[in-house]
C-alpha positions as CSV (number, residue, x, y, z in Angstrom):
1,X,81.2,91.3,87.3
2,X,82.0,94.4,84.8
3,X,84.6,94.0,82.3
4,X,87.8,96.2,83.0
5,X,88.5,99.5,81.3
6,X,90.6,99.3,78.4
7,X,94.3,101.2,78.8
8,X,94.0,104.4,79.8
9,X,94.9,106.9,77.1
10,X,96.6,110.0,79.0
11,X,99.8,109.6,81.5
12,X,98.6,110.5,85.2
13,X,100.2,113.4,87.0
14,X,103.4,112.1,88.4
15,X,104.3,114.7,90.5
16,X,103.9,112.7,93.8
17,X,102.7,108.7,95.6
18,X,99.3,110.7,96.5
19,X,98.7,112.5,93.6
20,X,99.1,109.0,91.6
21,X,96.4,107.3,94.3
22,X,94.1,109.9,93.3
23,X,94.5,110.1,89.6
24,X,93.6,105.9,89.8
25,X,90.7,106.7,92.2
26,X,89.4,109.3,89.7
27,X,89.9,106.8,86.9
28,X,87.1,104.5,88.3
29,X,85.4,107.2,90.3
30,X,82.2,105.8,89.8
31,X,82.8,101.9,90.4
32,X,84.7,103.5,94.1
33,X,81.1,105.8,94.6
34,X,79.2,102.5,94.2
35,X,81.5,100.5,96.7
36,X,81.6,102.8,99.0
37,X,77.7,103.3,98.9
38,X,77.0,99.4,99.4
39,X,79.7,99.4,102.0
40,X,78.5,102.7,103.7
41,X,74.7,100.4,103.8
42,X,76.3,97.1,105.1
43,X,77.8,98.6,107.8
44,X,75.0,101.1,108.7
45,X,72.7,97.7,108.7
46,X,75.2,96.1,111.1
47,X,74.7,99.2,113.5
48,X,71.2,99.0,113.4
49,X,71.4,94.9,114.6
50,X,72.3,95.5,117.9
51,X,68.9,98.3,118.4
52,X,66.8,95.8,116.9
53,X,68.1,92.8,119.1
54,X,67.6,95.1,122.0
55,X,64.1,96.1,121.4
56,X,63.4,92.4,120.8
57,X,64.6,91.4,124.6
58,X,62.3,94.2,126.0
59,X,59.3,92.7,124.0
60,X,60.3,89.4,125.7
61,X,60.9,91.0,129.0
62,X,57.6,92.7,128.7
63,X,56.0,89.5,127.1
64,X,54.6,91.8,124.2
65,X,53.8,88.8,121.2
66,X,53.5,91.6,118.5
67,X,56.5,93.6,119.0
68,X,58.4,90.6,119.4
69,X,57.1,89.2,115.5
70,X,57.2,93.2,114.5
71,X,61.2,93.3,115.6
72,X,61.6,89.8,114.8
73,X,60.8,90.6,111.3
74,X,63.2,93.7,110.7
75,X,66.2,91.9,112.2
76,X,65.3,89.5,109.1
77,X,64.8,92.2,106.9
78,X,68.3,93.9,108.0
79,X,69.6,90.3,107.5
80,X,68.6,90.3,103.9
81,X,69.7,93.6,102.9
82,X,73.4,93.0,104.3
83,X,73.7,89.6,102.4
84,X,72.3,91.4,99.4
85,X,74.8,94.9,100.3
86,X,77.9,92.7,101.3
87,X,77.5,91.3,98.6
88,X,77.8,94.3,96.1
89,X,80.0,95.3,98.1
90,X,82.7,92.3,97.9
91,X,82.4,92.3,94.1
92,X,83.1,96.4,93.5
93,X,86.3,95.8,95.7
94,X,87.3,92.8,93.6
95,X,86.8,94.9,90.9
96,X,88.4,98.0,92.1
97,X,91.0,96.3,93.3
98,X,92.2,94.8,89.9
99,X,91.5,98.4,88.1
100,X,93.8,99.9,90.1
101,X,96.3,96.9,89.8
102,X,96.2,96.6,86.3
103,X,95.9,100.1,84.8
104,X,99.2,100.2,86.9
105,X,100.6,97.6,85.1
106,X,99.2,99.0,81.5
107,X,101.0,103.0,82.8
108,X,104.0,101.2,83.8
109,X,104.2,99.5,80.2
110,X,103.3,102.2,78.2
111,X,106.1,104.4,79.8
112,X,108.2,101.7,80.0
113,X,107.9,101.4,76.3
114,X,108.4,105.1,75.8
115,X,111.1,104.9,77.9
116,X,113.1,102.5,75.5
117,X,116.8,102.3,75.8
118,X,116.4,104.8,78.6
119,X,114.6,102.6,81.3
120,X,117.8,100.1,81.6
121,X,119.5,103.0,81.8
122,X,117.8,104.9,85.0
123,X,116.3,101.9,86.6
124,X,117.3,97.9,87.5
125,X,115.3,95.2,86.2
126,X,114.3,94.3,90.0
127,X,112.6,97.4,90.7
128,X,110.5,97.3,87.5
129,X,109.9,93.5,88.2
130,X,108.7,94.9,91.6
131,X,106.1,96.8,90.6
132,X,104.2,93.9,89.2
133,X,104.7,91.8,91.3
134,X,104.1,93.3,94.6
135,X,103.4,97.1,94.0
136,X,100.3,96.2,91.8
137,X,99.3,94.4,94.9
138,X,99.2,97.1,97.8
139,X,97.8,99.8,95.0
140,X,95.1,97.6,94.5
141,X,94.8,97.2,97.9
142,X,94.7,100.8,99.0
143,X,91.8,101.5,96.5
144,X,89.6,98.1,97.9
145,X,90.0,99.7,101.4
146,X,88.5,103.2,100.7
147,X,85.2,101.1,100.5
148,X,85.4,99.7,103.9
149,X,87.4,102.6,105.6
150,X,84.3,105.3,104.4
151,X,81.7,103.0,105.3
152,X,83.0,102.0,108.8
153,X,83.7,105.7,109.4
154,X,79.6,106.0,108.7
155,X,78.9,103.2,111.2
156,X,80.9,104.8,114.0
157,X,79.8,107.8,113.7
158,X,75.7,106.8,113.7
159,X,76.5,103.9,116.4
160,X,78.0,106.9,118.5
161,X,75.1,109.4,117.8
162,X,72.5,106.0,118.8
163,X,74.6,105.7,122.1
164,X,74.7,109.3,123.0
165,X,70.8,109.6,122.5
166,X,70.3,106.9,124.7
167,X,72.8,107.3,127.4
168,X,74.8,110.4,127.0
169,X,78.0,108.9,129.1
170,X,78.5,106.1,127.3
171,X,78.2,108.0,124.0
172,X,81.1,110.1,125.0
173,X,83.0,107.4,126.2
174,X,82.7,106.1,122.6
175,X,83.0,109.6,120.9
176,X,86.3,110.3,122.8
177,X,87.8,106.8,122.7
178,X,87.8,106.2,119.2
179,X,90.1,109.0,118.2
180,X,92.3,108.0,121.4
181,X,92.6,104.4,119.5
182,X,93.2,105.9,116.1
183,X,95.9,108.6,117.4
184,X,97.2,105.5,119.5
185,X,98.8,103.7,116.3
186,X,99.8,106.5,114.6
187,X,103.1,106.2,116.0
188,X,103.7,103.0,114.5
189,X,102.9,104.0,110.9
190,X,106.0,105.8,110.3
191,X,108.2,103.3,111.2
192,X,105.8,100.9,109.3
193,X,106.7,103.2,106.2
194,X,109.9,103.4,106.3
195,X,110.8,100.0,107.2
196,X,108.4,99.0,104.5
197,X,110.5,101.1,102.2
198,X,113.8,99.5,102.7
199,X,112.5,96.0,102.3
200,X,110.9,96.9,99.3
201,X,114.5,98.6,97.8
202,X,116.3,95.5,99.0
203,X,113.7,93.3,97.6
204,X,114.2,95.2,93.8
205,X,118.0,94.7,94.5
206,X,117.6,91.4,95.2
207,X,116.0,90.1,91.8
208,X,117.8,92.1,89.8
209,X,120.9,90.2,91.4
210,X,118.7,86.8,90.4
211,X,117.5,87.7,86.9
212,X,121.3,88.7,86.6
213,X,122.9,84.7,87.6
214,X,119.8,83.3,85.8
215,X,121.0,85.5,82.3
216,X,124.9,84.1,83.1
217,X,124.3,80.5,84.2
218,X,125.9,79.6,80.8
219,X,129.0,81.6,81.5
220,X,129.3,81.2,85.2
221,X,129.3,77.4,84.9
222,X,132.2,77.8,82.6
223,X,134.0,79.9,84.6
224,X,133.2,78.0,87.9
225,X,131.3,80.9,89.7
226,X,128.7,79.5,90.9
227,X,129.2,79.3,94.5
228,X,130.9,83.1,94.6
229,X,127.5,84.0,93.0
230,X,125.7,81.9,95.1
231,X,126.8,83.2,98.6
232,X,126.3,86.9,97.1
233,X,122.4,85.9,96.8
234,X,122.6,84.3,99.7
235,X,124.0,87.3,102.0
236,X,121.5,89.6,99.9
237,X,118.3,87.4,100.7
238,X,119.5,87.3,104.2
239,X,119.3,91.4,104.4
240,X,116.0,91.1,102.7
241,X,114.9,88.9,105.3
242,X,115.9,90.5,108.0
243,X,114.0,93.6,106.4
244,X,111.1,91.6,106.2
245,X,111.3,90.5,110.3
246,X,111.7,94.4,111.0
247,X,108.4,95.0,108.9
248,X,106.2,92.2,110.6
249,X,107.7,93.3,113.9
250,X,105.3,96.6,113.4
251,X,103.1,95.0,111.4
252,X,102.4,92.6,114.6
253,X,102.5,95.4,116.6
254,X,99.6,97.5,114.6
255,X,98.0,94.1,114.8
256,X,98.1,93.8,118.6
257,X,96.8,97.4,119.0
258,X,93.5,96.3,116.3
259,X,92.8,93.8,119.1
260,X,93.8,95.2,122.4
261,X,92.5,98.7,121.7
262,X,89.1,98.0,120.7
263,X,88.9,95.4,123.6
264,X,89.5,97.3,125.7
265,X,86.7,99.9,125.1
266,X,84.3,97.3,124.9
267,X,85.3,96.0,128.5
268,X,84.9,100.0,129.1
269,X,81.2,100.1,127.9
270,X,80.0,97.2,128.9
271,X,81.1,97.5,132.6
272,X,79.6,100.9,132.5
273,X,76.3,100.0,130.6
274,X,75.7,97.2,133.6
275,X,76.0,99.9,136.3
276,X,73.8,101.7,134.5
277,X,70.9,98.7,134.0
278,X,71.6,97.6,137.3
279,X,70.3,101.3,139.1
280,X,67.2,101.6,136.7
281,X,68.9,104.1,134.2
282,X,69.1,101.4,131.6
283,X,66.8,98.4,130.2
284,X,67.9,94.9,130.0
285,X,67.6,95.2,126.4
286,X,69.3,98.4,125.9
287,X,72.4,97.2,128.2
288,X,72.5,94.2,125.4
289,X,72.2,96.5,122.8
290,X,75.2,98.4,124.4
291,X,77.1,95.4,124.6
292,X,75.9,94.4,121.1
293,X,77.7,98.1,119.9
294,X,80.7,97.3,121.9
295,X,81.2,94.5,120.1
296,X,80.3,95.7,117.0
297,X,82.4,98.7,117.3
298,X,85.5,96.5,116.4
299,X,85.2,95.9,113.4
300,X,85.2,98.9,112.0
301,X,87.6,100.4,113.9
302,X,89.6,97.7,113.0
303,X,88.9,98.0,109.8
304,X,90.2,101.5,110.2
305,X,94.1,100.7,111.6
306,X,93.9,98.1,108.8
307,X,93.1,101.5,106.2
308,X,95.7,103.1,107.3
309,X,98.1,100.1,106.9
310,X,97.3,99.2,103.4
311,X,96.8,102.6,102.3
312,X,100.9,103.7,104.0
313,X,102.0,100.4,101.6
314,X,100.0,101.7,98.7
315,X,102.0,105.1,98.9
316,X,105.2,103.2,99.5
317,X,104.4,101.4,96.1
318,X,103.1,104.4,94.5
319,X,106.4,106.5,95.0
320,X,108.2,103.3,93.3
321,X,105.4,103.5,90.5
322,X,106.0,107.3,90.5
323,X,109.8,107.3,89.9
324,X,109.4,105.3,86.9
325,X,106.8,107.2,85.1
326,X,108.4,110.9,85.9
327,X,111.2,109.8,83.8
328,X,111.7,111.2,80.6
329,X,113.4,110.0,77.9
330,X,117.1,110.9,76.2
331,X,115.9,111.7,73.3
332,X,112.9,112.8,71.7
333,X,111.8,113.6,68.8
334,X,110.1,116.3,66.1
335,X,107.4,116.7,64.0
336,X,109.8,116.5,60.4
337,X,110.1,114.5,57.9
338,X,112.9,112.9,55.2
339,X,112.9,111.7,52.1
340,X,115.8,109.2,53.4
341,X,119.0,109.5,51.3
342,X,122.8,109.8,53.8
343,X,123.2,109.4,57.5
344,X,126.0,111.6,58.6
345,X,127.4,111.3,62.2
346,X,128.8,114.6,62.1
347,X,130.8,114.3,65.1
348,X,132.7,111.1,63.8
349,X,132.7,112.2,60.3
350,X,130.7,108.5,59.9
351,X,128.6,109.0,56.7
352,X,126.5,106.1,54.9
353,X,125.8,106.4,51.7
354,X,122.3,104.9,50.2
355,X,122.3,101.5,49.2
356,X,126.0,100.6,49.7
357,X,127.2,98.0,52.2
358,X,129.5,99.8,55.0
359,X,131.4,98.7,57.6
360,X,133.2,100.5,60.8
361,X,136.1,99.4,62.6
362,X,136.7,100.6,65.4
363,X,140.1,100.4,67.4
364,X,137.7,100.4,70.7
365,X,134.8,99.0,70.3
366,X,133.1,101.1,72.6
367,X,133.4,103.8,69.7
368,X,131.7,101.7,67.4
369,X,128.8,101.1,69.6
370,X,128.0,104.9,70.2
371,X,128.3,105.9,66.9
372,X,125.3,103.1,66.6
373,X,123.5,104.7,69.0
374,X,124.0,108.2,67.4
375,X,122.7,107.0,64.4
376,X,119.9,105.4,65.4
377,X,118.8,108.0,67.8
378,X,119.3,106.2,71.0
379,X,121.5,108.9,72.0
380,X,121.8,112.8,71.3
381,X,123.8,113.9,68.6
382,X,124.2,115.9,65.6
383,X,123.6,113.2,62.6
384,X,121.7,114.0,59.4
385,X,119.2,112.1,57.0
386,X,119.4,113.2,53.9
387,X,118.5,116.9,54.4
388,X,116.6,117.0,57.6
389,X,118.3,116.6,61.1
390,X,117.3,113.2,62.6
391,X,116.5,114.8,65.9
392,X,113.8,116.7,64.0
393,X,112.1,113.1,63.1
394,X,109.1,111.6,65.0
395,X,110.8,108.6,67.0
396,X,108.3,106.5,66.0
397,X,109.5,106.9,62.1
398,X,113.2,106.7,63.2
399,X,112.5,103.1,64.9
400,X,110.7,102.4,62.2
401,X,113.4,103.2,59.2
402,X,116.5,102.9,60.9
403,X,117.2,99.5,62.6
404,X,120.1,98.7,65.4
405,X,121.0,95.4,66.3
406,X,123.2,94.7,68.9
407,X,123.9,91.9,71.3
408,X,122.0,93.3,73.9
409,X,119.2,92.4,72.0
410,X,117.1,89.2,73.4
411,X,114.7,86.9,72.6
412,X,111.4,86.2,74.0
413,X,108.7,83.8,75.0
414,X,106.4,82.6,72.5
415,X,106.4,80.9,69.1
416,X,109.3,81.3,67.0
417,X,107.8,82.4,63.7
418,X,105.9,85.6,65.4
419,X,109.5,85.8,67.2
420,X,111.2,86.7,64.0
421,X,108.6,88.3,62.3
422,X,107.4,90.3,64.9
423,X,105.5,93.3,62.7
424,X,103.4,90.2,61.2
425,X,103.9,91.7,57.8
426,X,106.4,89.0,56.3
427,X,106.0,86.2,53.9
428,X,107.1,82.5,54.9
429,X,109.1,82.9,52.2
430,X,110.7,86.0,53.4
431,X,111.3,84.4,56.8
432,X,113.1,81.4,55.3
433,X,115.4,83.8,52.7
434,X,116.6,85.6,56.5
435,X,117.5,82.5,58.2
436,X,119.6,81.7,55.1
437,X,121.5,85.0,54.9
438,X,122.0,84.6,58.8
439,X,123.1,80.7,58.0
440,X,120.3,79.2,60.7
441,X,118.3,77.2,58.7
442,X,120.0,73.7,60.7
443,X,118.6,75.7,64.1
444,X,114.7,75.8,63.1
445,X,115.6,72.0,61.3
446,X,116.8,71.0,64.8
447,X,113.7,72.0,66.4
448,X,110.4,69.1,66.1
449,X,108.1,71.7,65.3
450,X,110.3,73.9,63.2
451,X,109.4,77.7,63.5
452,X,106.3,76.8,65.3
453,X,108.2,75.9,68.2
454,X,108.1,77.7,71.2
455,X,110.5,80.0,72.6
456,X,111.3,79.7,76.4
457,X,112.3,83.0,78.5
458,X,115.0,84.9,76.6
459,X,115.8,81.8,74.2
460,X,117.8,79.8,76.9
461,X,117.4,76.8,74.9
462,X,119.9,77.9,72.1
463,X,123.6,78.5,72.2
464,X,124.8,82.2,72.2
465,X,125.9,81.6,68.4
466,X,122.2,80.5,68.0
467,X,120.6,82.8,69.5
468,X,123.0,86.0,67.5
469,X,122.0,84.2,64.5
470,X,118.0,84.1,65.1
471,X,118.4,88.0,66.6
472,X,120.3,88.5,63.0
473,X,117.4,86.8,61.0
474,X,114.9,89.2,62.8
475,X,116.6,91.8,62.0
476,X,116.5,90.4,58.3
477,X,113.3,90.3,58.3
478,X,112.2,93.2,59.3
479,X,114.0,94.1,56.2
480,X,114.5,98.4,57.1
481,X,115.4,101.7,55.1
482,X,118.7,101.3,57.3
483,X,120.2,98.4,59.1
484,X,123.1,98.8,61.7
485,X,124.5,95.8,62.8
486,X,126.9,95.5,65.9
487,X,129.2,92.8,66.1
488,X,126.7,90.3,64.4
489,X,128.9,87.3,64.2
490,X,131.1,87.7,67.3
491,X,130.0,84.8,68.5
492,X,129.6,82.1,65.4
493,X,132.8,80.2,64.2
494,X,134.6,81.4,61.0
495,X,133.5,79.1,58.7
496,X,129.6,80.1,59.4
497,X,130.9,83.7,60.0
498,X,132.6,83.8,56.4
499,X,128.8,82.3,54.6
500,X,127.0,84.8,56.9
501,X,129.3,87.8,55.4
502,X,128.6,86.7,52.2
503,X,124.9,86.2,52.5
504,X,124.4,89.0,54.0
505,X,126.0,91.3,51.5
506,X,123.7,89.4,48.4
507,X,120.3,89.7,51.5
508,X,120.9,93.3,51.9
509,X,121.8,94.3,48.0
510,X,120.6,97.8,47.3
511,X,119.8,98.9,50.8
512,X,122.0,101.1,53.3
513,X,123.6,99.0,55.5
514,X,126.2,99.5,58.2
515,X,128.0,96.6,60.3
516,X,130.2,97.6,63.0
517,X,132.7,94.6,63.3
518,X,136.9,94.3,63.6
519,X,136.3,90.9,61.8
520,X,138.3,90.8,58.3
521,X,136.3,88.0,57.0
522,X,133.5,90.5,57.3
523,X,135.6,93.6,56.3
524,X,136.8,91.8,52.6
525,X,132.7,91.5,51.9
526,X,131.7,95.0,52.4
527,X,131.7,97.8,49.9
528,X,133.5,100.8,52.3
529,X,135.2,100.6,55.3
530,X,135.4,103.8,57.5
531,X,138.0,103.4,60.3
532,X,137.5,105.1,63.6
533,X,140.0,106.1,66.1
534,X,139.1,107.8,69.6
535,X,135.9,108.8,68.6
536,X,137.0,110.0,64.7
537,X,137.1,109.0,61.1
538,X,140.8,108.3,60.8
539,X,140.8,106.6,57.5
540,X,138.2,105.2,54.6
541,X,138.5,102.7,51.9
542,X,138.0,98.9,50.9
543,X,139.1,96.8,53.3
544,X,142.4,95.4,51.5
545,X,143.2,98.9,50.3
546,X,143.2,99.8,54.6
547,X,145.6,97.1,55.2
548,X,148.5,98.8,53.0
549,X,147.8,102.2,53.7
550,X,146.8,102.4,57.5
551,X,149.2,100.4,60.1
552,X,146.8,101.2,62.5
553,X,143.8,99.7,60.8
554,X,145.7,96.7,60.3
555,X,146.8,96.4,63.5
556,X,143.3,96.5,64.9
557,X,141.6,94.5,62.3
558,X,144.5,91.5,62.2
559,X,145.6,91.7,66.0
560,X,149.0,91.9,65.4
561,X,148.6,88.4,63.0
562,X,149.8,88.1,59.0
């Protein structure tokens, strides 16, 4: 079996499902040729079976020793090159099959990860979870059955052109009844689509609503939710079922007509083909060859209501993978450059000065958290980097130099040191100095194998204080031009909050850092304190100096206390 390709470097055209089917098929244009030629010769030596086996019987009828070795010894031959052809053929449609799967999967990532911020944004974590598990499935699928679908479209049309040599009526039974069968289940496909469509939505719905419980166990436990939650999943994978029963009840349907249909012009030509061999028109061993092509003839016409199956769920899953990859981003970014220096959100009037330790609090702290996003270019807006505008920046050197840490961040599977270090650059040294600053040195202590230990899915293992303080050594250690930190110790007790604020002003000595917080323990530690009101700079200064002169600042940062 071939290797698979490597990621594909260009985007495909996203302009439509079939346009998407296409750009995959062109992808592996030549590993589809090669399919479709082995299957095209499988079922073109199946064809031929029933001709031989006919011409056999008439050398037995007519006791000929010769023809009956001669024929004897092509039906072997035709045995052979099927094996050898059905072979070649299985193992291109594994391999096509996976192609198509996977270089959906690597598209889906790679726009995905251009995406960025945007994707949670446009689209629920159940639809993307969709795509790989199920959507991967029927694209794969729907590029596996062009090799069949092609071929059997072959064998039908030379079995007809072998029946209407030999008997012309019976060849234009066949000729006419094949596209009476294929028209015949066309009117179940768009029913098939859409109901395929609205399982599929509800299906996306439905484990976004599951990885949603699974991310609040914790707090729904606390809060005694549980069953409300639970009968919410419950009534949603009841509608999901029920979609699913309306799918199979076509889908039992379409399977019906594969059976009934072709059975029924079988019955057709073989009741004709005996009237024919019982008046003289026919041989005994053409009437078994007839009934040999009957027979034959189901498979693939079969195979043909079982094309146009997969390939309507392969554009069903397309469209979803479609809709992901025609979106664009919020922001993009230029071809500039900047020699660093002050950040200036010019619609707050927040400006951070190199190297000092600032601080924003916010009287919502919604404000706070787009003026983060402003900064670090997760939004639009008009915001400065020393002389060039940010926007004009590749995004790639934004993410790079300017660093936003927020709660929404997570943490994911795998070993604990690559976890925290994740550019691979940093010293065991340098990861040990960020757990101090971020006080969770006892966490990796606590763990048997210390920071080679393993991570489970989104660091469910550790507290909520644990896992802010790991997200805070990673972002530590990453150790960037700029570091914006929202709300980094919202969820830690004061004592470890008041060591974190002052090991984090002595870890981050000399470099521009900003920490959006309404905590005074972290306020008294920082350099300048900005103080933002609807949106705006409303006052600036040391924290202590705030207190006297701005009742509002106070207010917010002390909540109403001494």
């Amino acid at each position: 079996m071939r290797s698979l390709p490597e990621a594909d470097p260009g985007m495909p055209d996203v302009r439509g499902p079939l346009r998407y089917l296409w750009w995959n098929a062109r992808r592996q244009l030549p590993s589809l040729l090669g399919g479709i030629g082995f299957a095209t010769v499988w079922w073109l030596v199946q064809a031929l079976v029933p001709a031989v086996l006919g011409k056999g019987v008439d050398a037995v009828t007519a006791k000929d020793a010769r023809s009956l070795v001669l024929w004897s010894l092509a039906l072997l031959g035709l045995g052979l090159v099927q094996a050898y052809t059905g072979i070649m053929r299985h193992r291109l449609a594994v391999y096509n099959w996976l192609a198509a799967a996977y270089r959906t999967v690597q598209v889906t990532a790679r726009q995905a990860a251009r995406l960025g911020a945007t994707l949670p944004k446009r689209v629920s974590t159940g639809e993307v979870v969709s795509v790989g598990n199920s959507d991967i499935a029927h694209i794969g699928n729907s590029m596996d059955i062009l090799l069949r679908g092609t071929g059997s479209i072959v064998a039908i049309v030379t079995v007809t052109v072998i029946l209407i040599s030999t008997s012309l009526p019976l060849g234009l039974m066949v000729l006419v009844g094949v596209p009476i069968m294929a028209v015949a289940v066309g009117p179940l496909l768009r029913p098939l689509h859409s109901r395929q469509k609205a399982q599929r939505d509800l299906s996306g719905d439905l484990s976004t609503r599951a990885a949603d419980i699974v991310a609040g166990l914790r707090v729904l436990r606390g809060i005694g939710g549980e069953r409300v939650f639970a009968e919410r999943y419950r009534e949603e994978s009841q509608r999901v079922r029920h979609a699913g029963v309306a799918v199979s009840r076509v889908e039992s349907l379409l399977e019906g007509a594969q059976i009934l249909l072709p059975g029924l012009l079988i019955a057709a030509v073989t009741g004709v083909g005996a009237s024919f061999a019982l008046d003289g028109e026919i041989s005994t061993g053409q009437l078994v060859a007839f009934y040999g092509y009957a027979v034959f003839l189901i498979g693939p016409m079969r195979t043909l209501t079982e094309a146009a199956d997969k390939l309507t769920k392969g554009h069903v899953a397309a469209r979803r993978v479609v809709r992901i990859l025609s979106m664009e981003p919020e922001v993009s970014g230029g071809t500039g450059t900047s020699g660093g220096g002050v950040l200036r959100d010019t619609f707050s009037g927040v400006t951070l000065q190199p190297g000092t330790f600032t601080a924003v609090a916010a009287a919502a702290p919604e404000d706070a958290i787009a003026i983060a996003d402003r900064l670090g270019r997760y939004t639009g807006g008009d915001v400065t980097f020393g002389e060039a505008e940010l926007a004009a920046l590749p995004i790639d050197e934004v993410r790079s130099r300017i660093l936003v840490a927020d709660n929404g961040a997570r943490l994911f599977t795998g070993r604990l040191r690559d976890e925290l270090d994740v550019r691979g650059h940093a010293s065991d040294d340098d990861v040990r100095r960020a757990l101090r600053a971020a006080c969770a040195e006892d966490i990796v202590e606590a763990l048997p194998d210390g920071l080679e230990a393993s991570v489970t899915e989104g660091g469910r293992e550790f507290s909520g204080g644990q896992q802010q303080r790991l997200r805070l050594a990673r972002a530590l250690v990453a150790d960037p031009e700029v570091l914006i930190l929202v709300e980094p110790t919202s969820a830690v007790d004061a004592h470890s909050e008041a060591r974190i604020a002052d090991r984090l002003t002595r870890a981050r000595a000399g470099r521009t850092t900003l920490v959006c917080t309404t905590s005074p323990l972290v306020l008294d530690r920082t350099d300048h304190v900005i103080y933002v009101e609807d949106g705006r700079v409303l006052a600036e200064g040391t924290h202590r100096e705030l207190l006297e002169s701005s009742p509002s600042y106070a207010a917010t940062v002390t909540r109403g206390e001494d």
